[in-house]
C-alpha positions as CSV (number, residue, x, y, z in Angstrom):
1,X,68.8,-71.6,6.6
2,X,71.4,-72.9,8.8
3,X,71.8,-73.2,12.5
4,X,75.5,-73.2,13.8
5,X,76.2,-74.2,17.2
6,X,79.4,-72.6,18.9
7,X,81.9,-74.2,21.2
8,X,81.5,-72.2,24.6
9,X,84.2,-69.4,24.3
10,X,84.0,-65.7,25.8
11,X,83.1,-64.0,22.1
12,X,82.3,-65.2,19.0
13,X,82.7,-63.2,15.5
14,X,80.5,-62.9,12.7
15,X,81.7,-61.3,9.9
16,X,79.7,-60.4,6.7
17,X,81.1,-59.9,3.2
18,X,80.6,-59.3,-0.4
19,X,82.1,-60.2,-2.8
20,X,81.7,-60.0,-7.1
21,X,83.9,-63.1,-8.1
22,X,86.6,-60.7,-8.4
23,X,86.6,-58.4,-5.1
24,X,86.2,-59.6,-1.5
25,X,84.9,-56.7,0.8
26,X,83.7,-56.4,4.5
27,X,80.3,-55.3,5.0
28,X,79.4,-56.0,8.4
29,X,80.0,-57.4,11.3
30,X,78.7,-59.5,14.7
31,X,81.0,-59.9,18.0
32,X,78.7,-62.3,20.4
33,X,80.5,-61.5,24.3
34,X,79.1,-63.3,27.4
35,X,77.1,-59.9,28.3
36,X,76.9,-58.1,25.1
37,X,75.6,-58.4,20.9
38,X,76.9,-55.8,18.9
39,X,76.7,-55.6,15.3
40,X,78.2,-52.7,12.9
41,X,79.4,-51.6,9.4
42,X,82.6,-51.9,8.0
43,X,82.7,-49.1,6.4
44,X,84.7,-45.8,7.0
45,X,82.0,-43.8,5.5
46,X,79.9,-45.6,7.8
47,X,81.1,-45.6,12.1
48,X,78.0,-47.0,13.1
49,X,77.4,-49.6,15.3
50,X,74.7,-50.7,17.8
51,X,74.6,-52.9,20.7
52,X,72.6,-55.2,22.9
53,X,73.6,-55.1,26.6
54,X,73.2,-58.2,29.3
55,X,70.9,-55.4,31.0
56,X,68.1,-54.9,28.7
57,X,70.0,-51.9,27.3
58,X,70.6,-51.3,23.3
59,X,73.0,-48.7,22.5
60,X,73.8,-47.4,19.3
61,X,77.6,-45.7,18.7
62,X,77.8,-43.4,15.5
63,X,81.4,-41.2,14.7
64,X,82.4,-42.9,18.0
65,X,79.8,-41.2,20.1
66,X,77.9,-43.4,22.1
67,X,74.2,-43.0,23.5
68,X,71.4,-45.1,25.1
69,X,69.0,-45.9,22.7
70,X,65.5,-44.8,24.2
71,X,63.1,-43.0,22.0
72,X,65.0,-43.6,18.5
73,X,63.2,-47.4,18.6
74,X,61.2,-46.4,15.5
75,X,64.6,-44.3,13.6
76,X,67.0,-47.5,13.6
77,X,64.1,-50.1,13.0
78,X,63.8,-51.9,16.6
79,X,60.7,-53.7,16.6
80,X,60.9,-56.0,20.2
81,X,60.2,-54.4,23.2
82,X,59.9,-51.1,24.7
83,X,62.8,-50.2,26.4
84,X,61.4,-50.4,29.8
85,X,60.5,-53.2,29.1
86,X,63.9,-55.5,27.4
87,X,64.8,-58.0,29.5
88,X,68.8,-59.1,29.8
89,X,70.3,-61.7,27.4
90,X,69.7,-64.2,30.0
91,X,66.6,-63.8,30.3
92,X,64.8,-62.8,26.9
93,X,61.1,-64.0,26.1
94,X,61.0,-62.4,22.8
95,X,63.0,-61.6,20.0
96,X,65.0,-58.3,20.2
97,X,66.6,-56.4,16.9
98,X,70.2,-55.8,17.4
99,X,70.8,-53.4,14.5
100,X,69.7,-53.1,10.8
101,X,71.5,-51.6,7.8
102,X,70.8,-51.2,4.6
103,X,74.3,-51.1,2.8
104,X,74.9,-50.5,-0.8
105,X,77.0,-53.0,-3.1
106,X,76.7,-52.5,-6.2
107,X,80.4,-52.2,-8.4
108,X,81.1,-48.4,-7.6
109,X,80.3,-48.8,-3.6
110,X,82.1,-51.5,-2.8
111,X,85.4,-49.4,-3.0
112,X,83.7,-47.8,0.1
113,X,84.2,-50.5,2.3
114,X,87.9,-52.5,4.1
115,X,89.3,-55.5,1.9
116,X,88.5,-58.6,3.6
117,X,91.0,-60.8,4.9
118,X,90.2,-64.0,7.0
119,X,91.6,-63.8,10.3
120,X,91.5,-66.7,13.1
121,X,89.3,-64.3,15.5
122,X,86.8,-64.8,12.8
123,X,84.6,-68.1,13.8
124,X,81.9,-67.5,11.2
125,X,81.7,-65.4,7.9
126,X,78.3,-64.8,5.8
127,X,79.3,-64.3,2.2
128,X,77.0,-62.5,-0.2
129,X,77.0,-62.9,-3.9
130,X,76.6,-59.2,-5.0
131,X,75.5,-60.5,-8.5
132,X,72.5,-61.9,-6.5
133,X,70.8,-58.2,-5.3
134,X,70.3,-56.8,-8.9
135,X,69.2,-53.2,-6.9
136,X,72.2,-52.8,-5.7
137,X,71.9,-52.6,-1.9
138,X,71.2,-55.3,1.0
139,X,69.5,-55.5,3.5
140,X,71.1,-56.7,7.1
141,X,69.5,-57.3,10.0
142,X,70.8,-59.0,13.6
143,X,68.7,-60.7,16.1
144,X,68.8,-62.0,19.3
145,X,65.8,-64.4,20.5
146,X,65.8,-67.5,23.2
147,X,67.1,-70.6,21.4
148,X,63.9,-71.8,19.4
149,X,61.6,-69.0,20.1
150,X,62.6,-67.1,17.2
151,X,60.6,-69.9,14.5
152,X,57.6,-69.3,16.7
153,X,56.8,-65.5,15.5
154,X,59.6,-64.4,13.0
155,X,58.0,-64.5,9.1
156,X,60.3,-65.7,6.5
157,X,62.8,-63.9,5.5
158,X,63.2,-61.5,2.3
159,X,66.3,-63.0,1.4
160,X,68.6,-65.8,4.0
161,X,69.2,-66.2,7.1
162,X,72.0,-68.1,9.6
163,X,71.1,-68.8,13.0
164,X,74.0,-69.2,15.3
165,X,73.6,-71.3,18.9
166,X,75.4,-68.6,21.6
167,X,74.4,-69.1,24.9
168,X,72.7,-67.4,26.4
169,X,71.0,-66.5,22.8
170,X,70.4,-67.3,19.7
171,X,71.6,-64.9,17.1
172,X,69.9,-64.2,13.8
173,X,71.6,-62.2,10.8
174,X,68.7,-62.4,8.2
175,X,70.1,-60.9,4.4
176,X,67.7,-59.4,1.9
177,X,67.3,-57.9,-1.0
178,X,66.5,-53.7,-0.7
C-alpha cells in the first residue's frame, strides 16, 4: 500500500494502465478537482464514467449522457450513503465509492482500449501487470473517505491499493483480481 501526498494544485490525475511487458494500454482513469472526483474507462467500447460532486451528488455519464445517480446505488456498486444522505467533499464522515469497473485484460482485450502515452498532466499512474490476473479481468474501484478514516472500516483489499492525500479527501483506487 502506499499513500501519496499531493502538492496543493486545482486537479490532480490518476491514470491506470496495463501493460504485458510488451503493450502499454489505458484502462482507467481519476481527475481529483477542488469540487469534484471522477473516475472512468479508457475505453471506446466503454464511455462511462462517474462522478463525485462537492454537493453530496454522484453522477454517472454513459455514451455522453449524463444523469444523477439516485436509485441505481445497488446497479453501479455504491455502498456509502444514501443519497439523501452524502455529505460534500468537505465534509465527508464516511467513505463514499466513486465508481467501480470490472475491465477485461487479458491479450485479445487489450486491443480495446487507447495506447498509453505519459503526459505531464499525468501526476500519478497505477500500473498493472496483466500477467498477474490469470482470469483475465480486474477489478477497479475509487474511493473517497476523510484522510485516515478510510483504515478505520475498509477490509483489506482483494488485490492493492494506493491512497493519494487530496484535500479535501483522501482518494482510494483499490485493484483486484475478478
Amino acid at each position: 500500500m502506499q499513500v501519496i501526498e499531493s502538492k496543493k494544485k486545482r486537479s490532480y490525475h490518476i491514470r491506470i494502465v496495463a501493460t504485458n511487458g510488451s503493450r502499454t494500454r489505458a484502462l482507467s482513469w481519476v481527475n481529483v478537482r477542488p469540487n469534484e472526483v471522477q473516475c472512468g474507462v479508457s475505453a471506446a467500447a466503454y464511455r462511462y464514467h462517474s462522478s463525485f460532486h462537492q454537493s453530496g451528488d454522484i453522477r454517472i455519464s454513459k455514451e455522453h449522457q449524463t444523469q444523477p445517480m439516485e436509485n441505481e446505488a445497488i446497479a453501479v456498486g455504491q455502498t456509502g450513503e444514501p443519497p439523501s444522505e452524502r455529505k460534500p467533499l468537505d465534509q465527508l464522515t464516511g467513505k463514499e465509492r466513486v465508481g467501480a469497473f470490472v475491465l477485461p485484460i487479458d491479450k485479445n482485450s487489450l486491443g480495446d482500449y487507447h495506447p498509453f502515452r505519459k503526459k505531464a498532466e499525468h501526476d500519478s499512474v497505477i500500473y498493472v501487470d496483466t500477467r498477474c490476473f490469470p482470469r483475465g479481468c480486474v477489478s477497479i474501484e475509487a474511493w473517497v473517505s476523510p484522510p485516515g478514516h478510510f483504515f478505520q472500516r475498509m477490509p483489506k483489499p482483494p488485490g492493492f491499493r494506493s491512497i493519494f492525500d487530496l484535500s479535501p479527501c483522501w482518494v482510494i483506487i483499490d485493484i483486484g483480481d475478478q
